[in-house]
N, C-alpha and C positions, 0 to 999 in steps of 0.2 A: 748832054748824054750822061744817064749818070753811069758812075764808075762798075764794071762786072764786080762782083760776090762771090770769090774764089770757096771752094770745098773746103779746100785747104790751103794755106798760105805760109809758109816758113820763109826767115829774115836773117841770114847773119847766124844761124842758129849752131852752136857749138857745147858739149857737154865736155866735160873735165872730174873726174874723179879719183882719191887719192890710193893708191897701194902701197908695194912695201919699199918703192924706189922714192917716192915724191905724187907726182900728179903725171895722170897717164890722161892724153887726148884721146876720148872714142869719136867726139864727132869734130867737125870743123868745119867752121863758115859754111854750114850747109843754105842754099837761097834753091826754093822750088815751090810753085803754084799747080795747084789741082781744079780742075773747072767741073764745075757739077756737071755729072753726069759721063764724068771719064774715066777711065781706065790707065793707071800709071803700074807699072813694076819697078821694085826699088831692087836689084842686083846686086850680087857682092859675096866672095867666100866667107866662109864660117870665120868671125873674129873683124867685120871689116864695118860692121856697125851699125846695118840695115835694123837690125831685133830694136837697136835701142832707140831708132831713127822712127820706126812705127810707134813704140812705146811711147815719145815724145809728141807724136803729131796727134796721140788718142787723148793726149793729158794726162795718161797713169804716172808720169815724171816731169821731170822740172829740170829748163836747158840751164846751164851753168850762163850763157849768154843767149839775145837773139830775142827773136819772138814768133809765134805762133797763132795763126787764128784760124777759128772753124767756125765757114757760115757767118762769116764778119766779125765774128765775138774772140776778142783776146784773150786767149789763154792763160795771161799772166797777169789777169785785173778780174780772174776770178779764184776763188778758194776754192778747196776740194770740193765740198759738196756743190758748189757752181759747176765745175769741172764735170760731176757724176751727171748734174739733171741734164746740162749739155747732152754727153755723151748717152741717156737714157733717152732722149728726146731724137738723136740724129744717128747714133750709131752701134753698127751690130760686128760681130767680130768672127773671126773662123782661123782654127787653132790646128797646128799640126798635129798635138794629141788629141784633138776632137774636142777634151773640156766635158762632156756628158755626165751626167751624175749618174751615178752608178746603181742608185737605190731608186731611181726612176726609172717608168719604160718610159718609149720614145717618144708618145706622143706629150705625155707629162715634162719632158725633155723641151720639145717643141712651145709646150703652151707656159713653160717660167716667164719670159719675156715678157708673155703679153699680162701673167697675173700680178709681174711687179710695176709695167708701166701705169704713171700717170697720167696715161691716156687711154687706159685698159677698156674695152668692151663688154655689153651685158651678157654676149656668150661666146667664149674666146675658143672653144672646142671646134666649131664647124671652121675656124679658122686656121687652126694647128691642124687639124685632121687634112683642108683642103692641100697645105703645106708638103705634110706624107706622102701626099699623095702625088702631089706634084713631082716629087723625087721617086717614085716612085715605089715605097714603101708604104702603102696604105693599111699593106695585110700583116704588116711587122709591128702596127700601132700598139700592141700591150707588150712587145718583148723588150725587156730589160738589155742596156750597151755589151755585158757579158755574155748574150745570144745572139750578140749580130756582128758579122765580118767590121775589117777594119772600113773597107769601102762602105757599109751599112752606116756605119758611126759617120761618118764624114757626110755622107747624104743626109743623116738626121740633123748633125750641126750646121749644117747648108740650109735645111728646113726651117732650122730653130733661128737661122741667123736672118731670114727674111722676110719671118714670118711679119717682124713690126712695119713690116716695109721701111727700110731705113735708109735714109739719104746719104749716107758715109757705111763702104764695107772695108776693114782694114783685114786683111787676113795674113797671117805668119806661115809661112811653107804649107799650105794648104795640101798637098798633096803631096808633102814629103817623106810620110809613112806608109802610102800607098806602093801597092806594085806598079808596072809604065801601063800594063791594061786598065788596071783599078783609076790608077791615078788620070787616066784621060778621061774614062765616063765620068770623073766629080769635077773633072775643069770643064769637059762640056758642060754639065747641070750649071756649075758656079755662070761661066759668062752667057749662057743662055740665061738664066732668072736676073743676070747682072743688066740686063737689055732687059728685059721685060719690066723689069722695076724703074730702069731710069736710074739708077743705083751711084754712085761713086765708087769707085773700087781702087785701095793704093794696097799691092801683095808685095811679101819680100819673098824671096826666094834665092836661089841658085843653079834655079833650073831653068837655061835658054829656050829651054821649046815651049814651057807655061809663060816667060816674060814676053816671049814673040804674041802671045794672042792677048796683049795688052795695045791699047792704042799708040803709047805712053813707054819708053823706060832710061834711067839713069841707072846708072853705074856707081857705087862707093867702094872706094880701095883708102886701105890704112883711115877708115873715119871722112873722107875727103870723095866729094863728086868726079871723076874723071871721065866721063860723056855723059 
């Protein structure tokens, strides 16, 4: 039988970086596996180390010890630009401040992904459009992120984040600048397209009632797994 091909995989995994005492632990012997196509919440107050624990499982950083794999491939026997085509090929992202560029509208917003992938299509428009729409903005396609609510924004990054169909969605408080109305209609959209894609999904948060509609959740206190 051969061995399952975890989403994601962390070993031992512990970051250490230097301030103005000596060396402060953010993470420690973190060990957790993610199986395609689940849904995990990584928990924990503001300063307990979830931001850096996401940062490290995408590849944007490097654990002081431990290791990491995504989709079987080790994160620490590839270089940056390994790292990028990696995460260009498997994974899409959803940011608390949205991430939107500001001198685009939404749709142009939507369709970045698919113009920088290396596996881009001969017409990516009816793809980002279909996206819009799906979240239901279809008729907001030329407004610029400075004319649309903050819920607007967060449905366009939900769009733009799915549009590649991507096998890994890593998202940061996704709805933590939303209001508790706002903030539900985007965790509906998010785990509703997160099932329809078959998606991966590890979110950080601090919010019990968005980690409950995860399959999935662990707890990090002081850097350190505690359930």
């Amino acid at each position: 039988m051969e061995a399952t091909v975890h989403a994601l995989e962390a070993r031992a995994l512990s970051k250490v970086v230097a301030d103005a005492t000596g060396q402060l632990r953010i993470l420690d012997d973190i060990n957790l596996s993610v199986a395609p196509g689940e849904s995990l919440a990584i928990l924990g107050a503001s300063g307990s180390g979830k931001s850096t624990l996401l940062s490290l499982l995408a590849g944007l950083d490097a654990p002081s010890s431990g290791s990491i794999s995504m989709f079987g491939s080790d994160l620490g026997s590839l270089d940056e630009d390994g790292r990028a085509r990696l995460r260009a090929s498997h994974v899409s992202f959803v940011f608390q401040s949205f991430q939107l560029l500001p001198h685009l509208t939404a749709l142009e917003n939507v369709l970045l992904p698919l113009e920088i992938s290396s596996e881009g299509i001969d017409d990516p428009v009816p793809a980002a459009h279909a996206q819009l729409e799906r979240v239901g903005l279809a008729e907001r396609a030329r407004f610029t992120p400075a004319t649309l609510s903050g819920g607007e924004q967060q449905r366009v990054a939900l769009a733009r984040a799915f549009v590649t169909r991507p096998a890994l969605l890593l998202a940061d408080e996704p709805t933590g600048s939303l209001d508790a109305a706002t903030g539900e209609q985007v965790a509906d959209l998010l785990f509703a397209m997160q099932k329809e894609h078959g998606t991966t999904l590890v979110l950080v948060t601090h919010d019990a009632a968005l980690a409950a509609r995860c399959a999935r959740r662990i707890r990090l206190q002081a850097g350190r797994v505690v359930e």
